[in-house]
N, CA, C and O of each residue as an XYZ file, in Angstrom:
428
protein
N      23.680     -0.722      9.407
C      23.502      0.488      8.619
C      22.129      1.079      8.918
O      21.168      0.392      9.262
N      22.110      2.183      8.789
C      20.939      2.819      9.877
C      19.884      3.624      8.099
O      18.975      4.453      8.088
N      20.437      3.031      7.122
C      19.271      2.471      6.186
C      18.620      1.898      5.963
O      17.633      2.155      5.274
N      18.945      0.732      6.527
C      18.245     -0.643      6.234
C      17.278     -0.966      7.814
O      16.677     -2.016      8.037
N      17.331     -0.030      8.548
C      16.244      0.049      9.522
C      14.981      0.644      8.882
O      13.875      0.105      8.876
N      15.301      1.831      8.343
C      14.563      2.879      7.629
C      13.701      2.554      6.268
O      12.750      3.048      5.662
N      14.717      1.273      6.125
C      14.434      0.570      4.723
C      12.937     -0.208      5.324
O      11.884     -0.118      4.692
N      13.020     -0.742      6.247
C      12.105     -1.564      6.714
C      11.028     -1.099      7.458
O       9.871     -1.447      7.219
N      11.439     -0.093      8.627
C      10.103      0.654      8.724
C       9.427      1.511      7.527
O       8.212      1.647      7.669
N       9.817      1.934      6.721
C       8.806      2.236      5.639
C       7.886      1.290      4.577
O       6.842      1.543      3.975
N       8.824     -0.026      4.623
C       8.197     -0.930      4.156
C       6.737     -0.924      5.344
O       5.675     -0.304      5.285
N       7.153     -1.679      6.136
C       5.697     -1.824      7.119
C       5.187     -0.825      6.654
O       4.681     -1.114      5.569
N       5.006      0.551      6.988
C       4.239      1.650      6.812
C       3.550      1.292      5.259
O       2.348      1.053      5.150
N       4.403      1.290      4.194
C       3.426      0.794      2.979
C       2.624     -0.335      2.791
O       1.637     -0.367      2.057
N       3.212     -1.599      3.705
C       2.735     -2.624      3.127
C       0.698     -2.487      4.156
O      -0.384     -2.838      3.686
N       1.014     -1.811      5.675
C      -0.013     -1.459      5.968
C      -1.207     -1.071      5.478
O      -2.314     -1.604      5.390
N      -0.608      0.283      5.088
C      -1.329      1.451      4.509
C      -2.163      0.884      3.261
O      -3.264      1.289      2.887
N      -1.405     -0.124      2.711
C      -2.141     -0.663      1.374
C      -3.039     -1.473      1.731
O      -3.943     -1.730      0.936
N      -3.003     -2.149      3.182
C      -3.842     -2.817      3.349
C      -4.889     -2.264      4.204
O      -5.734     -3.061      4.613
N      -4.985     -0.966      4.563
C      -5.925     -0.281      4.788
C      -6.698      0.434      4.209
O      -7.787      0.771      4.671
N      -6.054      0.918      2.631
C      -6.936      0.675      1.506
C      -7.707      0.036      0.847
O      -8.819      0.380      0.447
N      -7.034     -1.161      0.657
C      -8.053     -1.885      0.347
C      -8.984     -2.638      1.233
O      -9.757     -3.463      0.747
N      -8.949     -2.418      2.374
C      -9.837     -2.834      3.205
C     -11.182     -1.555      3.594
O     -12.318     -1.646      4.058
N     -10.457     -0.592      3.194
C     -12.018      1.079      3.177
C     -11.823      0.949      1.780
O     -10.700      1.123      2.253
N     -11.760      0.842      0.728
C     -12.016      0.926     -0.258
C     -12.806     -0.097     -0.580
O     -13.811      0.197     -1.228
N     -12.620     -1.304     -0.287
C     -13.917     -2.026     -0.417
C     -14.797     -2.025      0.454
O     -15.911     -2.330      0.026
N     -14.715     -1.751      1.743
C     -15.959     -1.117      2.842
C     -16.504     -0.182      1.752
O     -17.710     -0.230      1.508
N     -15.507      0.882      0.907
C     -16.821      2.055      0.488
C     -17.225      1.648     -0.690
O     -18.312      2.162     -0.952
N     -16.722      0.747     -1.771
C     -17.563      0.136     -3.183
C     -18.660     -1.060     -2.436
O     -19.743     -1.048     -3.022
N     -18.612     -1.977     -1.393
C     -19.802     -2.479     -1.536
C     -20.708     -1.912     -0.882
O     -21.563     -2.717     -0.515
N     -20.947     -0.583     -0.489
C     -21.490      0.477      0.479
C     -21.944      1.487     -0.921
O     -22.791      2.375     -0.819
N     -21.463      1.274     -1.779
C     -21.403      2.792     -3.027
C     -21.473      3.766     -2.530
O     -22.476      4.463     -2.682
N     -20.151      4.257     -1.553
C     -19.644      5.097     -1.243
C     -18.701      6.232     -1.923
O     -18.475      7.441     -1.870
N     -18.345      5.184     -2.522
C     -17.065      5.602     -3.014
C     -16.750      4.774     -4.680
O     -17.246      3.727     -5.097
N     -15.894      5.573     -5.263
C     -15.099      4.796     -6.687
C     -13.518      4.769     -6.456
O     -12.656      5.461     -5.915
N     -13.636      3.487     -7.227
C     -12.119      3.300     -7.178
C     -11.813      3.832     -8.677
O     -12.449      3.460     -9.664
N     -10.677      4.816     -8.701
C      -9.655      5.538     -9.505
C      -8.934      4.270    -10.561
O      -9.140      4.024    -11.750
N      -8.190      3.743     -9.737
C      -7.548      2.628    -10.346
C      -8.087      1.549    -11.359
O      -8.685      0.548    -10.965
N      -7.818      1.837    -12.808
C      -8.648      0.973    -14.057
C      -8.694     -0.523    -13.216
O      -9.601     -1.317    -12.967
N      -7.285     -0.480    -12.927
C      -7.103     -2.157    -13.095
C      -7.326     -2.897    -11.372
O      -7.484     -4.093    -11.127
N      -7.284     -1.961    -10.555
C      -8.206     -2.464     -9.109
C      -9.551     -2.436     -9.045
O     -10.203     -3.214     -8.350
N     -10.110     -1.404     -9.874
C     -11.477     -1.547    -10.432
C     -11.998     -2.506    -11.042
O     -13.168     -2.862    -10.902
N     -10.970     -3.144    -11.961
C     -11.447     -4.346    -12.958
C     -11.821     -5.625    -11.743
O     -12.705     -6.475    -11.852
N     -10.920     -5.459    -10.669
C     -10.750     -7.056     -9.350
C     -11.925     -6.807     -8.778
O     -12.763     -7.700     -8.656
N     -12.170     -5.318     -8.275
C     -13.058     -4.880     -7.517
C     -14.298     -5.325     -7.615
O     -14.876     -5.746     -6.612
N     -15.025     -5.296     -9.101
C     -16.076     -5.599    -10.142
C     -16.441     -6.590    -10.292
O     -17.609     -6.938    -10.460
N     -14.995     -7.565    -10.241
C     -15.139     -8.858    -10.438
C     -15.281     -9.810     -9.159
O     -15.938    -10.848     -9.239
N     -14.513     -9.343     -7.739
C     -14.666     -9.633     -6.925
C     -14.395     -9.378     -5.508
O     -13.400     -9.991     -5.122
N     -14.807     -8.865     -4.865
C     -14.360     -8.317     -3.882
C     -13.707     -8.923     -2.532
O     -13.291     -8.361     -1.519
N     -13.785    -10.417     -2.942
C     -12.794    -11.177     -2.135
C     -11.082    -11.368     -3.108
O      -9.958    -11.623     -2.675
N     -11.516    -11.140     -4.344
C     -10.398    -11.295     -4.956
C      -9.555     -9.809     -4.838
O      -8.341     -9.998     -4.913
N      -9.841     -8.732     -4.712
C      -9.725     -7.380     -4.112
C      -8.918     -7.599     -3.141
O      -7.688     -7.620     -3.191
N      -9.592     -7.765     -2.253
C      -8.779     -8.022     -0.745
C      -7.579     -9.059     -0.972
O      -6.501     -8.813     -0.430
N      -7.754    -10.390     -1.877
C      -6.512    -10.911     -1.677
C      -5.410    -10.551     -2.241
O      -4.266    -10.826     -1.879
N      -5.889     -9.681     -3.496
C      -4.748     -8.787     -4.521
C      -4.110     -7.838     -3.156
O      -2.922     -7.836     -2.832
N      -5.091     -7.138     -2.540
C      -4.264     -5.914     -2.072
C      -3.159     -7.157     -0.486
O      -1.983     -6.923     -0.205
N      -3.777     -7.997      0.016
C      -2.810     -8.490      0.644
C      -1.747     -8.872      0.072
O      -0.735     -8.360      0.550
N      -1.526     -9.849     -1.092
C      -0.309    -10.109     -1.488
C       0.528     -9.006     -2.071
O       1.753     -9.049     -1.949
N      -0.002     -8.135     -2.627
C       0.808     -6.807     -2.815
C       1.421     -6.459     -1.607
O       2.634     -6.264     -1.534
N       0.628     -6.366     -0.615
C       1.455     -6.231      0.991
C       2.746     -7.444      1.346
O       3.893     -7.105      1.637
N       2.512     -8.175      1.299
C       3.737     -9.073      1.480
C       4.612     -9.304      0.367
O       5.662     -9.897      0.615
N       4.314     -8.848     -1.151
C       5.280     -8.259     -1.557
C       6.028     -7.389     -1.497
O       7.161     -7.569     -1.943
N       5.682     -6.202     -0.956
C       5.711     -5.385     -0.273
C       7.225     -5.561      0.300
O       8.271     -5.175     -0.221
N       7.036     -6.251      1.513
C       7.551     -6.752      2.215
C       8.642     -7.720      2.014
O       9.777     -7.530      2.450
N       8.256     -8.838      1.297
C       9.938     -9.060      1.121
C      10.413     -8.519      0.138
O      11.522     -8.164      0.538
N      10.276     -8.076     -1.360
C      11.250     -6.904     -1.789
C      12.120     -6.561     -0.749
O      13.265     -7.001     -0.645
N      11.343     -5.425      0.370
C      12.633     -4.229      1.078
C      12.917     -5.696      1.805
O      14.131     -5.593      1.630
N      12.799     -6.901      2.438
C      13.320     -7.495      2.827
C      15.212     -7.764      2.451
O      16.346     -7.609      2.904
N      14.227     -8.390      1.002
C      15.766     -8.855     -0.257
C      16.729     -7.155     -0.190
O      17.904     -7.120     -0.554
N      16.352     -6.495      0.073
C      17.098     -5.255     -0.590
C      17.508     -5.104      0.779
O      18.712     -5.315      0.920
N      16.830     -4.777      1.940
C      17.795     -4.779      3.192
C      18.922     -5.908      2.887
O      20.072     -5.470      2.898
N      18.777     -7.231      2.630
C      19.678     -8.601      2.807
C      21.179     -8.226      1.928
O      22.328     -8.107      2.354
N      20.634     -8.109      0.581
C      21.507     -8.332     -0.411
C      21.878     -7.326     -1.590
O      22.470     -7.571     -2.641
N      21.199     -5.748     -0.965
C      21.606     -5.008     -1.902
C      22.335     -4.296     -1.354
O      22.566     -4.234     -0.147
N      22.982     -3.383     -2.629
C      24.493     -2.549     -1.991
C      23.706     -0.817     -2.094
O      22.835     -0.224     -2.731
N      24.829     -0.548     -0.865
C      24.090      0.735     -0.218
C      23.560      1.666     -1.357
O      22.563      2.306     -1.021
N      24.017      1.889     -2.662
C      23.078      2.719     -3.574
C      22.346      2.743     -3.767
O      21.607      3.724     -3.687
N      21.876      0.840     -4.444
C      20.307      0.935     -4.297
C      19.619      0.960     -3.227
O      18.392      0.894     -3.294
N      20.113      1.036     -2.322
C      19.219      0.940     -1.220
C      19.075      2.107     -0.853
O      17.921      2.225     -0.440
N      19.699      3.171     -0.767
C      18.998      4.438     -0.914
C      17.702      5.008     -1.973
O      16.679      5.659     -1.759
N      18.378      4.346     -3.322
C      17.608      4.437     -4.262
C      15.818      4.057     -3.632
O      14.897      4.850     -3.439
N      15.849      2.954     -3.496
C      14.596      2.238     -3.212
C      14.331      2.481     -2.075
O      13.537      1.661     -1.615
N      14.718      3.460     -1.196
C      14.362      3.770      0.597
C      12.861      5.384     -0.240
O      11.757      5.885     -0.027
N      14.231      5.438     -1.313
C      13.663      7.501     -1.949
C      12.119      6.937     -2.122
O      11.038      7.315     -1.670
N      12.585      5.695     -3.119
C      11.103      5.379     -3.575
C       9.846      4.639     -2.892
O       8.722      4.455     -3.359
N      10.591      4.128     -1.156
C       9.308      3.671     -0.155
C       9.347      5.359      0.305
O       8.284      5.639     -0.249
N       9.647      6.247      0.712
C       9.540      7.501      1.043
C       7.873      8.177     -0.012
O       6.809      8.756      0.205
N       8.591      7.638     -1.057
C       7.563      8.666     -2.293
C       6.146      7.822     -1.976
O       5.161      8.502     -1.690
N       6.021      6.442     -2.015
C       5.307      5.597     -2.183
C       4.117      5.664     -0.673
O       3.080      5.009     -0.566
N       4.630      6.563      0.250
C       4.725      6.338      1.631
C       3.405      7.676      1.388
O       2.208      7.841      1.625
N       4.433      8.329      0.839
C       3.524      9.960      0.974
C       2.299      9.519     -0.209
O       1.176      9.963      0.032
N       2.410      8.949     -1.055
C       1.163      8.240     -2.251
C       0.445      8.279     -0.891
O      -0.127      9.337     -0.627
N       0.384      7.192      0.095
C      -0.552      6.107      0.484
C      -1.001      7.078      1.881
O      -1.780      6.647      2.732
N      -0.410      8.360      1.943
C      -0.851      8.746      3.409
C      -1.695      9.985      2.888
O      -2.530     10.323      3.726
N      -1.704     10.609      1.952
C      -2.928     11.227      1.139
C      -3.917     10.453      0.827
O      -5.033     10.950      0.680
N      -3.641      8.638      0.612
C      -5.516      8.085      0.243
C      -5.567      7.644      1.811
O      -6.770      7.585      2.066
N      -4.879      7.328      2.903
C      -5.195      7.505      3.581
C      -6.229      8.526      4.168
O      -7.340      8.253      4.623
N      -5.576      9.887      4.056
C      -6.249     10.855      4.559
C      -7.725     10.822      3.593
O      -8.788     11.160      4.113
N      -7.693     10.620      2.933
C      -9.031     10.698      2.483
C     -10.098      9.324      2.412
O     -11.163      9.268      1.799
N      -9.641      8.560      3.000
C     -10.227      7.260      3.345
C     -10.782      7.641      4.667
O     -11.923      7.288      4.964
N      -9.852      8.529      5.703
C     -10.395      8.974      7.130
C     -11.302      9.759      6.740
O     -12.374      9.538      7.303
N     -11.320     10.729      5.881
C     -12.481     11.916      5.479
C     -13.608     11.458      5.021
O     -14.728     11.820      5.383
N     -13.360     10.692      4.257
C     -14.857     10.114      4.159
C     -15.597      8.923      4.897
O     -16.814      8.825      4.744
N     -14.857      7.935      5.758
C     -15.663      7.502      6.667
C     -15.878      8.235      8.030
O     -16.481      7.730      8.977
N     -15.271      9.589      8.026
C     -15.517     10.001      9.043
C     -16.715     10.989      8.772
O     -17.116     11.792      9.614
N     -17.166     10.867      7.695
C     -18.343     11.466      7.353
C     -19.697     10.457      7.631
O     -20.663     11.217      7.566
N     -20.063      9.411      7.843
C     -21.023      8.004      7.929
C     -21.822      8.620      9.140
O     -22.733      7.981      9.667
């Protein structure tokens, strides 16, 4: 099914993208470059910035097997359903993208 390709390259694309956030996002808080938006990535951030990085990785490989399980074992509705919502999630992460490039491309 030529969803469950789609299902999965967007996964990668998010589970990336998140981890390229939090990898310039903490380049720009221990730099005080930058603020993080997010109450509750702010709270990890504050507290630790190795604990930061490991939050935003395992979010990535959650990420990842979710659309895994949902490519495997879900039926084609939800899987449209949850393709709409790596789509939405996709366009979230390629606007802090773009502005993660804008401002280190300012240094």
């Amino acid at each position: 099914m030529k969803n469950k390709r789609i299902i999965i390259a967007f996964s990668v694309l998010v589970a990336f993208l998140n981890l390229f956030d939090g990898i310039a996002t903490n380049y720009g808080l221990m730099n005080n470059m930058i603020e993080e938006l997010n109450p509750l990535m702010k709270f990890f951030a504050a507290t630790s910035p190795n604990l930061f990085i490991c939050i935003k990785i395992v979010l990535s490989i959650l990420i990842l097997l979710a659309s895994y399980l949902v490519y495997k074992k879900s039926k084609e509705k939800f899987q449209i359903l949850f393709l709409y919502s790596l789509v939405g999630v996709s366009v979230m992460y390629l606007g802090i993208f773009g502005m993660h490039i804008f401002w280190l491309s300012l240094l």
